[in-house]
C-alpha positions as CSV (number, residue, x, y, z in Angstrom):
1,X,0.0,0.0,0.0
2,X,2.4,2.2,0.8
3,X,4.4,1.7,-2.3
4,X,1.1,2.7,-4.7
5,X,1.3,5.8,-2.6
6,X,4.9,6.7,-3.4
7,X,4.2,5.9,-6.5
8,X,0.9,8.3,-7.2
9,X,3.1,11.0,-5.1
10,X,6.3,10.2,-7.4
11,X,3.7,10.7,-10.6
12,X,1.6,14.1,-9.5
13,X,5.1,15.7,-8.8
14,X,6.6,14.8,-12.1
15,X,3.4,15.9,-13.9
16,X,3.1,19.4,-11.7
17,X,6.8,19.8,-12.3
18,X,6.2,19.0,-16.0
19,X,3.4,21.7,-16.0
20,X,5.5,24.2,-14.1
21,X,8.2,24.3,-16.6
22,X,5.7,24.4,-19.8
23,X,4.6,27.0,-18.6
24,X,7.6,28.9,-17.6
25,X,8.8,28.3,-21.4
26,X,8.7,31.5,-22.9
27,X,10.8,30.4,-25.6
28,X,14.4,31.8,-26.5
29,X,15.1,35.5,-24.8
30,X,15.9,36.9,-28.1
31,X,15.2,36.1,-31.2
32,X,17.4,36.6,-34.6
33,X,14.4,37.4,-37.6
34,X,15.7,37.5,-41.2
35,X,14.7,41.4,-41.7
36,X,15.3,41.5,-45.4
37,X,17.6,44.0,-47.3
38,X,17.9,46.4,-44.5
39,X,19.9,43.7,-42.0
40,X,18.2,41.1,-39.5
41,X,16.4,41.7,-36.3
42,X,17.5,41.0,-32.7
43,X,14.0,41.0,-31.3
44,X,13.9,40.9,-27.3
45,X,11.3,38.1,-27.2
46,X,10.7,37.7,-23.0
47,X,10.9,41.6,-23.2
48,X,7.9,41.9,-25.0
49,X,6.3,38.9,-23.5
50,X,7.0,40.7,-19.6
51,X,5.6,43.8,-21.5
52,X,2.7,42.3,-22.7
53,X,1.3,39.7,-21.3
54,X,0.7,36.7,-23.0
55,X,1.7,35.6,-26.4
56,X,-1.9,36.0,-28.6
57,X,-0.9,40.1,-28.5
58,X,1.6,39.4,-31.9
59,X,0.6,35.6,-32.0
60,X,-2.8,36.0,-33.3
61,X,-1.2,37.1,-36.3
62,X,1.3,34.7,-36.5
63,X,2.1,31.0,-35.4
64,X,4.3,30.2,-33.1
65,X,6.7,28.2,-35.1
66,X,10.2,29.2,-36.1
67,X,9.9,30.7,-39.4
68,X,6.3,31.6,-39.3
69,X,6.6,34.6,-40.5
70,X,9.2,33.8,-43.7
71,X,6.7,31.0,-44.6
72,X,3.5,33.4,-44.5
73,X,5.4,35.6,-47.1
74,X,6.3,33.5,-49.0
75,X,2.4,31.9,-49.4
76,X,1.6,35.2,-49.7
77,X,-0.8,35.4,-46.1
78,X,1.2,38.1,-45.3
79,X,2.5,40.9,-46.7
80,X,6.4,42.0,-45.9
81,X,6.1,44.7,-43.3
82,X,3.0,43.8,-42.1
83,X,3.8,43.2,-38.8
84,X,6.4,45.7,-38.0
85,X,3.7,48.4,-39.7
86,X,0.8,46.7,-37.7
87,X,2.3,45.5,-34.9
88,X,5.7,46.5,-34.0
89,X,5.0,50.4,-35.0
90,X,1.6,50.5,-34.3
91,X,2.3,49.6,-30.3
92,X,5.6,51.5,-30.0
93,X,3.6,54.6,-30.9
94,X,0.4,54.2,-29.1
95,X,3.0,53.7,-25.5
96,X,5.1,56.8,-26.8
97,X,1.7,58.8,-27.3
98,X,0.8,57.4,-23.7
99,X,3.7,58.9,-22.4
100,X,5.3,55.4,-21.7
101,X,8.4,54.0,-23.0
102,X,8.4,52.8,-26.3
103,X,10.6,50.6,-28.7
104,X,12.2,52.0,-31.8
105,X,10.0,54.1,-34.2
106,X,13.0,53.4,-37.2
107,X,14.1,51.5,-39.3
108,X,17.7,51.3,-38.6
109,X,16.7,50.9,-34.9
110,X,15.7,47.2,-35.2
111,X,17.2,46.4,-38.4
112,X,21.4,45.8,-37.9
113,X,23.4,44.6,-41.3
């Protein structure tokens, strides 16, 4: 009996710890995005999700699979600057306007070659 006990305890901590970490995954810190002709993008990922709060802000745009973005492009479901114009700009100006610090507003702020 007492073994079927350690056993079910052994289980529920292995599954809580399991859930813990899943949901502690936020994913890489920063992420390297191919940006195109004007140089790639180091994009403080856990930054914006701290910032935000929860992933569905640029996600519902978006999967969240490496690549996503590239592969929407290309299949033509997205249009190339459509998220930095509707998402990236777009919030960096509304927390500027709110008197709030903001990301870049540029170009050549994001974009390094």
């Amino acid at each position: 009996m007492r073994t079927k006990t350690l056993l079910v305890f052994l289980i529920a901590v292995f599954f809580i710890t399991a859930i813990g970490v899943a949901i502690e995954n936020k994913g890489e810190r920063t992420k390297e995005l191919f940006g195109g002709d004007r140089g790639n993008v180091s994009f403080p990922h856990h930054l914006h999700q701290d910032k935000l709060g929860g992933c569905n802000t640029c996600h519902s745009v978006f999967p969240r699979t490496h690549g996503s973005i590239g592969d929407m492009k290309k299949k033509g479901t997205l249009k190339p600057k459509e998220v930095m114009n509707k998402q990236c700009i777009k919030c960096h100006r509304a927390e500027k306007k709110a008197g709030r610090k903001s990301g870049p507003l540029t170009c050549s702020k994001c974009h390094v070659k």
